[in-house]
C-alpha positions as CSV (number, residue, x, y, z in Angstrom):
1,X,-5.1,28.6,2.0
2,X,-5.5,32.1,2.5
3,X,-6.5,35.1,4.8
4,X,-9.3,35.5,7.2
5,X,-12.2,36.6,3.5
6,X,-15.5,37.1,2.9
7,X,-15.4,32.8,1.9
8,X,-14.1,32.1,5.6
9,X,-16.5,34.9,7.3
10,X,-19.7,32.8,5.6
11,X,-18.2,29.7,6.8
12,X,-17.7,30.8,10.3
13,X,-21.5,32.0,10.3
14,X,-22.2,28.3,9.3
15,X,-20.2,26.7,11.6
16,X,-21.8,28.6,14.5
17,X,-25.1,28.6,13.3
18,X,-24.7,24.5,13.1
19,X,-23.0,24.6,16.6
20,X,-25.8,26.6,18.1
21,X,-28.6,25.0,16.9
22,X,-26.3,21.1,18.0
23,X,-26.7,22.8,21.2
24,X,-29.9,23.8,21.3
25,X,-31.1,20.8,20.1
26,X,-34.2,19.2,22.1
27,X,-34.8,16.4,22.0
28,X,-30.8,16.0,21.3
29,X,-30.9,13.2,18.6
30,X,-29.7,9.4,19.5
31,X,-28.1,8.5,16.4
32,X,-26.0,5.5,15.9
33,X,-23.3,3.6,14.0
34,X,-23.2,2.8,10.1
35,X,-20.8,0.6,8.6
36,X,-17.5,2.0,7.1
37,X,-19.1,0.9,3.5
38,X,-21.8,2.2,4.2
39,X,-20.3,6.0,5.2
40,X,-18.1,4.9,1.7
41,X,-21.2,5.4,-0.1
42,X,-22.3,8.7,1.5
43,X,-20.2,10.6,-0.9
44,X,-17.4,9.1,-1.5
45,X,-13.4,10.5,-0.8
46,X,-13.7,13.7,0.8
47,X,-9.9,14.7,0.8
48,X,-9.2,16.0,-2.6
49,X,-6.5,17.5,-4.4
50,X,-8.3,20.6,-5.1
51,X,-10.7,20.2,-2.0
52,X,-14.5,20.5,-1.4
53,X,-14.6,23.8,0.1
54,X,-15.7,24.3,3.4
55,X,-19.6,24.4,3.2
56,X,-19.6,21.2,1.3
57,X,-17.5,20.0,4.2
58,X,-19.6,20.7,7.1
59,X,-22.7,19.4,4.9
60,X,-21.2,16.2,4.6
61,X,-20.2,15.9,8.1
62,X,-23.9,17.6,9.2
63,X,-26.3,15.9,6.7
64,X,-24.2,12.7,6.4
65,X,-21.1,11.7,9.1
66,X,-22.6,13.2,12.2
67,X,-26.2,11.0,11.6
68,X,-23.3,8.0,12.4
69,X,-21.7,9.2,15.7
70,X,-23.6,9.1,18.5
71,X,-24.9,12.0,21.0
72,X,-23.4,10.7,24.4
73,X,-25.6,13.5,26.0
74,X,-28.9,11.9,24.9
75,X,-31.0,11.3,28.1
76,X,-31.5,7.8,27.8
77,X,-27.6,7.2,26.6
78,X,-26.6,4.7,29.8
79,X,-23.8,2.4,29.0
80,X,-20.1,3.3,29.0
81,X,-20.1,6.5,31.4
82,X,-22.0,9.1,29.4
83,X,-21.6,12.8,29.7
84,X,-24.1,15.9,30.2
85,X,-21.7,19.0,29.4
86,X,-23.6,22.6,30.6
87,X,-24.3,24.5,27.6
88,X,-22.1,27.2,29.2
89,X,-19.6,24.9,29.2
90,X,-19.7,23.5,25.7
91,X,-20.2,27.5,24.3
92,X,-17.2,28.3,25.9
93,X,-15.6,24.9,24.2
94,X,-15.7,27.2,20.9
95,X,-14.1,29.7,22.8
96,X,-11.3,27.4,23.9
97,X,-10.5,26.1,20.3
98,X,-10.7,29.5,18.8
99,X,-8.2,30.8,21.3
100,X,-5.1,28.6,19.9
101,X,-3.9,28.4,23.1
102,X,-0.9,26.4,24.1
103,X,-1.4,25.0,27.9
104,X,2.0,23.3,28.9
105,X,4.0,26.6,30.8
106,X,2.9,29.6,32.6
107,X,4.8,31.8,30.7
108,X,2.5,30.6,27.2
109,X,-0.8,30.4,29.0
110,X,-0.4,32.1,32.4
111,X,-4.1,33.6,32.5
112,X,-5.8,29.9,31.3
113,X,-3.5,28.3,33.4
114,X,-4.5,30.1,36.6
115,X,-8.4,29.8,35.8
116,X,-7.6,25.9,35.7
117,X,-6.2,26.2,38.8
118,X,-9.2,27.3,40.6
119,X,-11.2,24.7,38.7
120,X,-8.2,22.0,40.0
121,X,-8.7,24.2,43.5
122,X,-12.6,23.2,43.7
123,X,-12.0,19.5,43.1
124,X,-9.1,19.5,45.4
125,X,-11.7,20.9,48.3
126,X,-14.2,18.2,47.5
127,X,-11.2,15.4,48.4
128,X,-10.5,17.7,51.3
129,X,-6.7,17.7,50.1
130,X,-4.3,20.0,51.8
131,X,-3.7,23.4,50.9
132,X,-1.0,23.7,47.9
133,X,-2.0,20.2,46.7
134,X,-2.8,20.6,42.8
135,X,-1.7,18.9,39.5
136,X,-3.3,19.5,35.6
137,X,-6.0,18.5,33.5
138,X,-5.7,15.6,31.1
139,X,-7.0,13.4,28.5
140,X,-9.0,11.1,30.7
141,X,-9.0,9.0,33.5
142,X,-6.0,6.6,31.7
143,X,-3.6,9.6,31.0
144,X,-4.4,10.7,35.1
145,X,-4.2,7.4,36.6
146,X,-0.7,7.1,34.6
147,X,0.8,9.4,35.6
148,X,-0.3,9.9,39.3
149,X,1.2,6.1,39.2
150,X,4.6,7.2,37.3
151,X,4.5,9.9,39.9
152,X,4.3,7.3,42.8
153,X,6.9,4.9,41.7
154,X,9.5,7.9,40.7
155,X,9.1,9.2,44.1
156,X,9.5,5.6,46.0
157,X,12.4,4.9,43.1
158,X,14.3,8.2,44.1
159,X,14.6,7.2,47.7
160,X,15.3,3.9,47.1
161,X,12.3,2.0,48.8
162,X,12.0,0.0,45.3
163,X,14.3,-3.4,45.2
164,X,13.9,-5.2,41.8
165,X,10.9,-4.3,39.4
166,X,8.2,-1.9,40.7
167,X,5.3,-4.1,41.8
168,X,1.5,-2.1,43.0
169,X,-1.2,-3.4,44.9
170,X,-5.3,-3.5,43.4
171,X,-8.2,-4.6,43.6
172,X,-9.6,-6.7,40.7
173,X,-12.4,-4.3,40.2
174,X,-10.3,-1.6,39.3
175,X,-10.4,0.0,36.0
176,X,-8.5,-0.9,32.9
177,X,-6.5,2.0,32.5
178,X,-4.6,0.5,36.0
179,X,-3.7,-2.7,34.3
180,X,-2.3,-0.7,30.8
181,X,-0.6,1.7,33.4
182,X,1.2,-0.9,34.8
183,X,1.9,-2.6,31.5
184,X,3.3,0.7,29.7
185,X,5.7,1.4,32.3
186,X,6.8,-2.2,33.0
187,X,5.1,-2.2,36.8
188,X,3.9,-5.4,38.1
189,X,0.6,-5.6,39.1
190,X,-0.1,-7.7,42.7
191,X,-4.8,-8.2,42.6
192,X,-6.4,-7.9,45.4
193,X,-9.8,-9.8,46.1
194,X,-12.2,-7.5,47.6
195,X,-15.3,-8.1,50.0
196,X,-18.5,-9.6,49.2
197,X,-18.8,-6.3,46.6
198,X,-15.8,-6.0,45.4
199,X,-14.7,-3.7,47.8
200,X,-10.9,-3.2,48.4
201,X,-10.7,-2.9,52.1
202,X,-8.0,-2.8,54.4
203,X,-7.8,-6.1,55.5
204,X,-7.7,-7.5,52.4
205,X,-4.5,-5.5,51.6
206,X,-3.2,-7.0,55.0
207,X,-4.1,-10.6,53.8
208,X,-2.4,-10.0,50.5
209,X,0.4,-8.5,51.8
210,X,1.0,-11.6,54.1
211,X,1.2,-13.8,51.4
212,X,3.5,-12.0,49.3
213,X,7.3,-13.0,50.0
214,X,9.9,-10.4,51.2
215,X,11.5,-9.7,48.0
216,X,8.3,-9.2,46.8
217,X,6.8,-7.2,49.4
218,X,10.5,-5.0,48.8
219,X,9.3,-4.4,45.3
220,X,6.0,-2.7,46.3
221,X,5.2,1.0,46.6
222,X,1.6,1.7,46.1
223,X,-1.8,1.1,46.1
224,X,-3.6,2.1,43.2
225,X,-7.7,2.0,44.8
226,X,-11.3,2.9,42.9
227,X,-14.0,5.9,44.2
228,X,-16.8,4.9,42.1
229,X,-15.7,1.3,39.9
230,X,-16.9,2.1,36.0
231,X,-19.0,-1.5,36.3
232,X,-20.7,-1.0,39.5
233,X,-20.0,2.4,40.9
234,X,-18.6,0.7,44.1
235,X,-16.6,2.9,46.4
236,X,-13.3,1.4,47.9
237,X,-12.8,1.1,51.4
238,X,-10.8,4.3,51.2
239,X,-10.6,4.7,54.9
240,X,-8.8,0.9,55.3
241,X,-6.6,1.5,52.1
242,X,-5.3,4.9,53.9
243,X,-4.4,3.1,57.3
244,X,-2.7,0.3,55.0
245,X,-0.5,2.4,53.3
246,X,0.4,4.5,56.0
247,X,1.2,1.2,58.1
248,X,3.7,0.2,55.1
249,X,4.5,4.0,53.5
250,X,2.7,3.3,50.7
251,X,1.7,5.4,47.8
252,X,-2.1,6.1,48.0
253,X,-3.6,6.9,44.3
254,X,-7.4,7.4,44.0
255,X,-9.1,6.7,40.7
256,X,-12.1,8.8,41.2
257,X,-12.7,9.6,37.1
258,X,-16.6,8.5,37.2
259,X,-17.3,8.6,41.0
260,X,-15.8,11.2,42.2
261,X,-18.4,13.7,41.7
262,X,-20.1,12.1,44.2
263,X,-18.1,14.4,47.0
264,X,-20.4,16.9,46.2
265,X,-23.2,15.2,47.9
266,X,-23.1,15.6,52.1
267,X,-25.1,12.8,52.2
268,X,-22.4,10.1,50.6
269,X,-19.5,11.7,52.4
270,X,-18.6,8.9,54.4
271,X,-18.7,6.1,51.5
272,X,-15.0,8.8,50.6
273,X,-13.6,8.4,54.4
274,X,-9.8,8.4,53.6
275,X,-9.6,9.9,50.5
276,X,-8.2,13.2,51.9
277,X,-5.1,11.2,52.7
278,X,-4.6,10.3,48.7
279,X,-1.1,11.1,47.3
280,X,-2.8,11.5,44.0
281,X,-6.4,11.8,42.9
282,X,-8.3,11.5,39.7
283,X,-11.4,13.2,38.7
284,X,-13.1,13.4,35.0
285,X,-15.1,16.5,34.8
286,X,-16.3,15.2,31.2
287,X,-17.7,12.3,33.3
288,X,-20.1,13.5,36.1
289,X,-19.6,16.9,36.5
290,X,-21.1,17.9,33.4
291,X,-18.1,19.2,31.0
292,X,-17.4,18.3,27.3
293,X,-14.6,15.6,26.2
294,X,-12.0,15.4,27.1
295,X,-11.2,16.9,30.2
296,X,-10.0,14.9,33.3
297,X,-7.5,15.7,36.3
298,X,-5.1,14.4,38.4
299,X,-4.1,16.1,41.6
300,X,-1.4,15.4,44.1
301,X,-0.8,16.1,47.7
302,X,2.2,17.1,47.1
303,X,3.1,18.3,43.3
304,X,6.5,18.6,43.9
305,X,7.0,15.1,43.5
306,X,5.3,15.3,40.0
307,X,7.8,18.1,39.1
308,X,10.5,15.4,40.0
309,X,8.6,12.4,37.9
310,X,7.3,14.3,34.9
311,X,9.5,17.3,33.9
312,X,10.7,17.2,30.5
313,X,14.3,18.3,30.3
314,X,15.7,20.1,27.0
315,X,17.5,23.0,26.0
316,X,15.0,24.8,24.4
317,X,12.6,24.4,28.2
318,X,15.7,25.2,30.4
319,X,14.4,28.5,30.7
320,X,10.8,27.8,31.4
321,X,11.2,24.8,33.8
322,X,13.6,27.3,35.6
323,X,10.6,29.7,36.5
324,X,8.1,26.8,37.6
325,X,5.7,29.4,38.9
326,X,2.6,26.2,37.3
327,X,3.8,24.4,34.6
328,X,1.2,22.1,33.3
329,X,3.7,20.2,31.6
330,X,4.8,18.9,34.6
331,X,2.6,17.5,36.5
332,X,1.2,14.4,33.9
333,X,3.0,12.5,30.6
334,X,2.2,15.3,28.4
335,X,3.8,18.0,27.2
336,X,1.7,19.9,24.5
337,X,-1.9,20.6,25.7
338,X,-5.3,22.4,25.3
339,X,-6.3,24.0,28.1
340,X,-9.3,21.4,28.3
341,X,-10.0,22.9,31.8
342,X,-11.0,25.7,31.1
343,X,-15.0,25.1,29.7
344,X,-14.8,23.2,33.0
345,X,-13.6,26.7,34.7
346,X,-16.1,28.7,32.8
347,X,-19.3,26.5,33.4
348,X,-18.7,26.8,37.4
349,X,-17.8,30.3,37.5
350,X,-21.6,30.5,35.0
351,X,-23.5,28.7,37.2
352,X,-21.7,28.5,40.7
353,X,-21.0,25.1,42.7
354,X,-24.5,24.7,44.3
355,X,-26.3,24.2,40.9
356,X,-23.4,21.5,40.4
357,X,-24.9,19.6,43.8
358,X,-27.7,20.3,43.1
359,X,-27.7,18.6,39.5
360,X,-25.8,15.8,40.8
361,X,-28.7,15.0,43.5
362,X,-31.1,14.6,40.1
363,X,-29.2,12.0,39.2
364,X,-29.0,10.4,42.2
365,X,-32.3,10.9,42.6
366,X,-33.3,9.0,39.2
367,X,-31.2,6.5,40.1
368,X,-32.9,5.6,43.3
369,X,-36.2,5.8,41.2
370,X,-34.6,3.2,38.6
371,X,-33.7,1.2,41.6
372,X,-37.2,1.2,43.0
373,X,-38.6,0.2,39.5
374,X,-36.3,-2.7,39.5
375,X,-37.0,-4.3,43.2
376,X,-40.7,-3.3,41.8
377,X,-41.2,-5.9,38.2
378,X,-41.1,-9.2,39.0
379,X,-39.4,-10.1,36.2
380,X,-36.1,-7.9,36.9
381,X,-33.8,-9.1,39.9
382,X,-31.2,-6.2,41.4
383,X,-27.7,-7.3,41.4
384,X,-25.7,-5.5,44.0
385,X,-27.1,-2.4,45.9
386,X,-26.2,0.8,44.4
387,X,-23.6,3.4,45.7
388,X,-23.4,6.5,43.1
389,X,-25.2,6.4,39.8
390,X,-24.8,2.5,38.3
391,X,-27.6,0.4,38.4
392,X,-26.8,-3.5,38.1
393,X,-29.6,-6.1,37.3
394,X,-30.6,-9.1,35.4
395,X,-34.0,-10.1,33.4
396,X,-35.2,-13.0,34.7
397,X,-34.8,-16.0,32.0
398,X,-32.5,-13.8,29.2
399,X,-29.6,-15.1,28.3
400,X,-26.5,-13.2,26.5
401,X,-27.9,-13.0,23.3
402,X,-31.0,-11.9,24.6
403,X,-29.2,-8.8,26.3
404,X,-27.6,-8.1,23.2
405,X,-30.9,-8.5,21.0
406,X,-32.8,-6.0,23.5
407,X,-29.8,-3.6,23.6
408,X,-29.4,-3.6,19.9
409,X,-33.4,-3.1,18.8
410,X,-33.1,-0.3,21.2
411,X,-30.9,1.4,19.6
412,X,-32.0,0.6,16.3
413,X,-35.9,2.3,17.3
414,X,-34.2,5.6,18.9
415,X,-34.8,4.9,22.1
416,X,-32.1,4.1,24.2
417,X,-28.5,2.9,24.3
418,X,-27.8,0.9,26.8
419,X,-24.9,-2.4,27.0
420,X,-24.6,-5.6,28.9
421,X,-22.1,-6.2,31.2
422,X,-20.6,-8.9,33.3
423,X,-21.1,-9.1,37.1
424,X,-19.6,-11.8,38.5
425,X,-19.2,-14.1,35.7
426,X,-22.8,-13.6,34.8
427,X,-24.2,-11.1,32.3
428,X,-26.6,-8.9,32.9
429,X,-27.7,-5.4,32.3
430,X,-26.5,-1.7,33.9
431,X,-27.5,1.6,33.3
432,X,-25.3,4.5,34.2
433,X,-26.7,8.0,35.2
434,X,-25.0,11.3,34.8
435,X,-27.6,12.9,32.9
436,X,-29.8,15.3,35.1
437,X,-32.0,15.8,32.0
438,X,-33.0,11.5,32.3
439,X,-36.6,11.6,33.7
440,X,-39.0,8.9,35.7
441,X,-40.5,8.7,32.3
442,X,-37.3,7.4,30.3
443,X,-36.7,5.0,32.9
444,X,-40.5,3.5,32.9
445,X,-40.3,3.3,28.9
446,X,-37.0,1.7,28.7
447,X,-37.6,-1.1,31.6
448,X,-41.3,-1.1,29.8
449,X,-39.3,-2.6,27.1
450,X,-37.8,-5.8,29.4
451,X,-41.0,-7.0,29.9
452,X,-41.9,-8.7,26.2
């Protein structure tokens, strides 16, 4: 390894010249997995003792690796929870890495850090969290709803509301990443049925809670509820989960990583009733609001009580975490970061907040349409009515295999990717819009499909 040469200048003109024209791409190729023999065969190793050199390297990866990982911004990609980054946002990505910036104190990153902030400000708004709430950006919806629940359980821990081993209240429907929470840090985890959607309400809390005995009940020191569940895109009775833990001073954590975006719409405000009285919030940007991986964030009503929970204590900090003017590394798990909010930052500063509204109602809108199309063929059946951007529905007659088959010959023809699920002990199909760029057309060609 050497200096900055003429060698590194050509490959830097490659590199962006391959970035740019990924970006530019239209249509933005599907792709799709190959087996790990079958990448094997491609070319071989391709760490070597005296190396391939760097345009080799990216030809591989351009001409060979990248053919086998998939575009998650493609159009019709609707399973998982895709994302749609802004161009502005995933140009200023390169800007990001090329900076080697270290995000964990002020005193490393005080410029990027503050620009986050104002990102982390906007989001805040949306919950219509009090002034000086705030917190970081993260990983991903796991890493936030961690540590929001860490947070939670510190806080209750340090003025000893917590007798015997930290037990949380949830709804069944809520995602994953609650569960592993719960099972990395030893918490025990108390399900709540919801309504006839899954909802978690405040009388169900109530019921729970009446069942659990007073030891248990002495154990207890949050609720951990959903804006926007991954399966259906069902929000929580936020409202009823609010009035709960402020009967029982509870901690209130919101996972909001998909559905959250969904603030921005006036029209869907009241489905989020209660979520301005959260303790701590989570919200992916890399979801629904259109920035690259990975970039998600957890804010707090209060951050102080993060400071307490998450600050990393060593000699070699003492210094820093005496300033605390923002230290990112306090306020989530981590210490080491990449300022991942800042393409975030710089694709709402380039476009402005309306055009973020404004592409969220497309989606919405498409959904609606998708909806509409479904109710429409007789032989598709909607499963539960939608709330944000999830679409949940069954073919008449298929079975699991024939879910899988149709998913999988999709794929395999470039047309769509799309995944079963399981609703209620049955499977069935969903879609998930978050793509603005997913037309009427897409939809139409894809259900089309359903028919044979």
């Amino acid at each position: 390894m050497h200096e900055f040469g003429e060698s590194e200048k050509k490959l830097a003109n490659s590199i962006i010249e391959y970035s740019l024209k990924r970006i530019a791409m239209d249509p933005i190729p599907l792709d799709g997995p190959a087996t790990p023999q079958e990448l094997h065969d491609l070319y071989g190793p391709n760490i070597t003792e005296k190396g391939l050199g760097g345009e080799e390297a990216l030809k591989r990866f351009a001409d060979g690796y990248a053919l086998a990982t998939m575009s998650t911004d493609h159009p019709r990609f609707w399973a998982f929870v895709p994302v749609a980054p802004t161009k502005a946002a995933t140009l200023f990505d390169l800007v990001v890495s090329a900076s080697c910036i270290s995000g964990s104190t002020w005193i490393e990153a005080a410029g990027a850090v503050y620009l986050e902030n104002e990102a982390l400000a906007w989001l805040s708004s949306l919950a219509g969290m009090p002034q000086g709430a705030g917190g970081t950006f993260v990983s991903g919806g796991s890493a936030g709803n961690l540590s929001g629940l860490v947070t939670g359980r510190e806080k209750y821990r340090r003025l000893g509301r917590i007798q015997g081993r930290p037990a949380l209240l949830t709804s069944r429907d809520a995602h994953s990443s609650v569960a592993m929470a719960a099972r990395i840090t030893d918490i025990e985890v108390f399900l709540v049925d919801g309504d006839e959607k899954g909802k978690l309400t405040g009388e169900a809390l109530r019921q729970k809670w009446a069942e659990l005995s007073e030891p248990d009940r002495a154990r207890v020191f949050g609720v951990a509820s959903t804006a926007g569940v991954t399966n259906t895109g069902i929000v929580d009775n936020l409202a009823g989960v609010a009035e709960f833990c402020t009967e029982h001073d509870l901690w209130m954590h919101v996972d909001g990583a998909y559905g959250g975006a969904g603030l921005t719409q006036p029209e869907l405000r009241d489905l989020y009733k209660g979520i301005e009285r959260a303790d701590s919030f989570v919200i992916d940007p890399h979801k629904w609001l259109f920035a690259p991986f990975d970039c998600a964030a957890i804010i707090y009503r209060d951050p102080t009580d993060a400071e307490r929970a998450m600050t990393q204590e060593a000699a070699y900090l003492d210094d820093v975490n005496k300033e605390r003017d923002w230290n990112p590394a306090s306020f989530a798990y981590h210490l080491s970061r990449r300022v991942r909010g800042l393409p975030f930052w710089f694709s709402l500063a380039t476009y402005g907040t309306d055009a973020y509204r404004d592409a969220i109602a497309e989606t919405l809108k498409i959904t609606r349409y998708c909806t509409d199309q479904v109710r429409q063929r007789p032989y598709l059946e909607l499963a539960i009515e939608p709330e944000l951007s999830v679409v949940v529905f069954r073919r008449s007659g298929w079975s699991d295999g024939d879910y899988v088959a149709w998913s999988e010959k999709l794929l395999k023809e470039q047309v769509a990717f799309v995944q079963p699920t399981t609703y209620r002990g049955e499977r069935m199909m969903r879609f998930c819009f978050v793509n603005p760029r997913t037309t009427e057309q897409d939809v139409n060609e894809v259900l089309d499909t359903m028919a044979d």
